[in-house]
N, C-alpha and C positions, 0 to 999 in steps of 0.2 A: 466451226463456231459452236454448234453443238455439243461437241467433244469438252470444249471450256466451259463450258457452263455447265457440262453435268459435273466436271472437274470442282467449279468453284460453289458448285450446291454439295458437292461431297465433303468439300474440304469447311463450308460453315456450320454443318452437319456435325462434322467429325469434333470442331472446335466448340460449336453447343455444349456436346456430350462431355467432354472433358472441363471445360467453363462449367459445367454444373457439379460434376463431382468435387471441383475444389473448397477445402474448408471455409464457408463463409463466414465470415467474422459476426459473433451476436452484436444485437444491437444492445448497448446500454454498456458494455464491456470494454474498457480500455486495454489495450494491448501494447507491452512491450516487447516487441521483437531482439530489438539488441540485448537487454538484460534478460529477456528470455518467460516470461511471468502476464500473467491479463489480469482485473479486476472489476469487478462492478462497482462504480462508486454512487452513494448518494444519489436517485435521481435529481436532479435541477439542482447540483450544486454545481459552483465555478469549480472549472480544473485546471488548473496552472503547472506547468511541465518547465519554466524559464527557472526557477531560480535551483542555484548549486548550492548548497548551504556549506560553512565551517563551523565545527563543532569544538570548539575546544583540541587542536591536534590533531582533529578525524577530519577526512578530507573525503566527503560523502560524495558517490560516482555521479548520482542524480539523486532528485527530490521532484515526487507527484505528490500534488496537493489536490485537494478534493474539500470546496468549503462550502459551507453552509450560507447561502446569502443573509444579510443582516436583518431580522424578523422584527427587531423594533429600533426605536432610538436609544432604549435602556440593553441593549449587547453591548456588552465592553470587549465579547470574545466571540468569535464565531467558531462554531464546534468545526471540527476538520478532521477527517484521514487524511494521512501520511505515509508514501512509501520511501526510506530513506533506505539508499545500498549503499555496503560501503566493502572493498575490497579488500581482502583477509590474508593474514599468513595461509597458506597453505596446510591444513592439519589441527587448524585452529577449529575446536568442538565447539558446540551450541553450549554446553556450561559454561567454557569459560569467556568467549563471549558475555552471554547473560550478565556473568559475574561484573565483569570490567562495564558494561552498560550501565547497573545499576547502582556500582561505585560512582562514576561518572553522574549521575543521576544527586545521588549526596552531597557530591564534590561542587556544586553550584553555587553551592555558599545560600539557596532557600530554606525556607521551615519544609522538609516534607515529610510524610507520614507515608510507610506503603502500607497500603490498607488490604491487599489481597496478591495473591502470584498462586502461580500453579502451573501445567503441562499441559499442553493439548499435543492433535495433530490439526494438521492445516493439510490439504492438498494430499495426502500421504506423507507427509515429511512433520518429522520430530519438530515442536514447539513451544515455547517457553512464552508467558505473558506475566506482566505485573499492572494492577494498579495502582497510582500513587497520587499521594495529595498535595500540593503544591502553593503554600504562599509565597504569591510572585507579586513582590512590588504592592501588596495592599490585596489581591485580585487571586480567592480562590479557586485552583484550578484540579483537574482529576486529569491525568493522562493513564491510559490505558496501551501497553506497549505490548507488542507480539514480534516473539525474534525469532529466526529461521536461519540453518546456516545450511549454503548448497554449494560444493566445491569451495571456490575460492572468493563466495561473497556472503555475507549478512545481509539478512533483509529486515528491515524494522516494519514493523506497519503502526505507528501510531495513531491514535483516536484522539482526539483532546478537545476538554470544554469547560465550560466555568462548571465549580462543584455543584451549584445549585441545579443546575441542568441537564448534568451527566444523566441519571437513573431516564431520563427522557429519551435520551438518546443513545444510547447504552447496546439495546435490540438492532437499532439502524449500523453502529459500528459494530458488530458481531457480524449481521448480514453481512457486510462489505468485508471482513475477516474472513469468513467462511467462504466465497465468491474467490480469493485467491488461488488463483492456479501458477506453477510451472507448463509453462508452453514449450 
């Protein structure tokens, strides 16, 4: 009897030690496992992982939404990140990507203006972002897009909010930009 129980004190011991070295997930950090990627979004915004969107032709793999609760009764839009993936030819570059994103972007048949684009890195991986100005239906809008391409997926990370309240929030979607990792 003895014998088992130093057994089963060795072996809670043993599993402790290994239960402790495993990577613990941060708190505040969303992780996707099967696309492979975590983020932090927004503290105290809703996150919604249910809907699959269509895009005009693109048939996007999943869609993480991360939104801003509604701050008054005058929000016509609640500011949101966005991860959309969408699975790629094989060989297909971040340019032309980008390109075909921001044709697509044109091709909506709205008034928009891109008011800014450039290069970064994200994560260590090459990235491409645009901002653009958006009248949609009466309701000024600024989408702020960042494209990443890893193997055989594109990763979008969109930001969006009504123009007037972009520059406010601006700092909070950078944060949540810069927090993307590949896992």
């Amino acid at each position: 009897m003895k014998y088992k129980a130093k057994l089963l004190t060795i072996a809670i011991i043993i599993s402790f030690i290994f239960c402790s070295c495993a990577e613990i997930p941060e708190k505040g950090r969303y992780y996707d496992k099967y696309h492979g990627f975590s983020i932090e979004f927004p503290y105290a915004w809703d996150i919604n992982t249910e809907r699959r969107p269509q895009v005009k032709n693109k048939a996007f793999e999943v869609e993480i939404e991360a939104k801003n609760p509604v701050e008054n009764t005058g929000d016509i839009y609640n500011e949101t990140v966005v991860i959309l993936i969408e699975r790629i030819t094989p060989g297909t570059t971040l340019d032309e990507y980008y390109n075909e994103m921001i044709e697509g972007a044109f091709a909506e048949g709205f008034e928009t203006i891109l008011e800014e684009s450039g290069n970064c890195t994200i994560n260590n991986h090459e990235a491409k972002w645009v901002l653009l100005k958006t009248d949609l239906r009466g309701n000024m809008l600024r989408f702020l897009w960042y494209c990443l391409v890893k193997d055989d997926r594109a990763y979008v990370i969109a930001c969006n909010s009504e123009a007037v309240t972009f520059y406010t929030y601006r700092a909070v979607f950078e944060a949540a930009v810069n927090s993307f990792r590949f896992e």
